[in-house]
C-alpha positions in Angstrom: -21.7 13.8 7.9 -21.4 12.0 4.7 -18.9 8.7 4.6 -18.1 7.5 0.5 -16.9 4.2 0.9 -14.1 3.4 -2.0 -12.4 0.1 -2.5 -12.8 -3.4 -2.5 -13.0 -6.1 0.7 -9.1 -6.0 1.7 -8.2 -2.2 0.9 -10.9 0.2 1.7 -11.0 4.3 2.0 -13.7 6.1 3.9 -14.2 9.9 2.2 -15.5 11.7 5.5 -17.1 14.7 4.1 -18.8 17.1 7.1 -18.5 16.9 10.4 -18.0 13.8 13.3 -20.0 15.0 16.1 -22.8 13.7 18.6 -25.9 14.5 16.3 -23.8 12.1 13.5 -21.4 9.6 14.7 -24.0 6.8 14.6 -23.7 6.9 10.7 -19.4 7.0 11.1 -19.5 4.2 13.5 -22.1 1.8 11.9 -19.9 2.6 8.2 -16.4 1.7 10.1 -17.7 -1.2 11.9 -18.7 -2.8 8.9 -15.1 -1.9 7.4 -13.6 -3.6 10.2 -15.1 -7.0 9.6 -13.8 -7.4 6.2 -10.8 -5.0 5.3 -7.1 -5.6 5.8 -6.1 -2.2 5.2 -8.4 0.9 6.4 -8.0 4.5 5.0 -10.0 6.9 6.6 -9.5 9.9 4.0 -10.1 13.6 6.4 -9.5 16.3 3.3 -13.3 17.1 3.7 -13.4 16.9 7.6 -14.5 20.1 9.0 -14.8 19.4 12.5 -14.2 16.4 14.6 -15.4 15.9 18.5 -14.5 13.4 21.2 -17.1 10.8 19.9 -15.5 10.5 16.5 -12.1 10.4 18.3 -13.2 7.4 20.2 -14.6 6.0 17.0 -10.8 6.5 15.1 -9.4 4.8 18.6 -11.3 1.8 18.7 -11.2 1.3 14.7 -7.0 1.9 15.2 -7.1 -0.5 17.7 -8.7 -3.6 15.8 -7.0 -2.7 12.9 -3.8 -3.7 15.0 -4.9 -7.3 15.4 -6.0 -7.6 11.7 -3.9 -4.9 9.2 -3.7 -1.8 9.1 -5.5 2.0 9.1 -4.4 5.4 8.4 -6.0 8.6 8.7 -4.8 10.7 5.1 -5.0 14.5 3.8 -5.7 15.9 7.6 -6.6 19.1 7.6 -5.4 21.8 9.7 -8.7 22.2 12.3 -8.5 18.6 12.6 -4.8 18.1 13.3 -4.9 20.5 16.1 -7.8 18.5 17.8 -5.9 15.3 17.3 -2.9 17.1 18.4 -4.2 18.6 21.7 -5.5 15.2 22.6 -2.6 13.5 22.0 -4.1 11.3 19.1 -1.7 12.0 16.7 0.7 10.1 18.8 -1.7 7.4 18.9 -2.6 7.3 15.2 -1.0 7.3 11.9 -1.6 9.9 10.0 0.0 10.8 6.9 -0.3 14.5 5.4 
């Protein structure tokens, strides 16, 4: 799992390249909640997502959820594999996600 950080303080986008799993969630989360003390608007940027397993769902669900109180976050360029995750949980009623 590798997270690019783009953007300033207010508008950020996190390029996650690999995959969100047990073995490398730690690195997601600890990347996101730094996001999450500073930005306003939070793009999480899934063209490079290979996989993604209930531990990075919970991770997109909690950052959704302060993002509520404080902006804004999107999940962008959501690949096929990783819709029909989202979709058979019923996260993609949950979050936005733009294609």
């Amino acid at each position: 799992m590798i997270v690019e950080k783009i953007g300033d303080v207010d508008d950020i986008t996190l390029k996650l390249i690999g995959r969100i799993d047990t073995a490398t969630a730690s690195v997601l989360e600890e990347v996101v909640q730094g996001c999450l003390e500073q930005a306003k608007f939070l793009v999480l940027d899934c063209a490079n997502l290979e996989y993604v397993s209930s531990v990075g769902l919970r991770i997109f669900l909690k950052a959704q959820k302060a993002m509520m109180t404080q902006g804004d976050m999107k999940l962008i360029n959501v690949n096929e594999a990783v819709m029909e995750v989202l979709d058979i949980t019923g996260f993609s009623d949950i979050l936005t996600i733009e294609q």
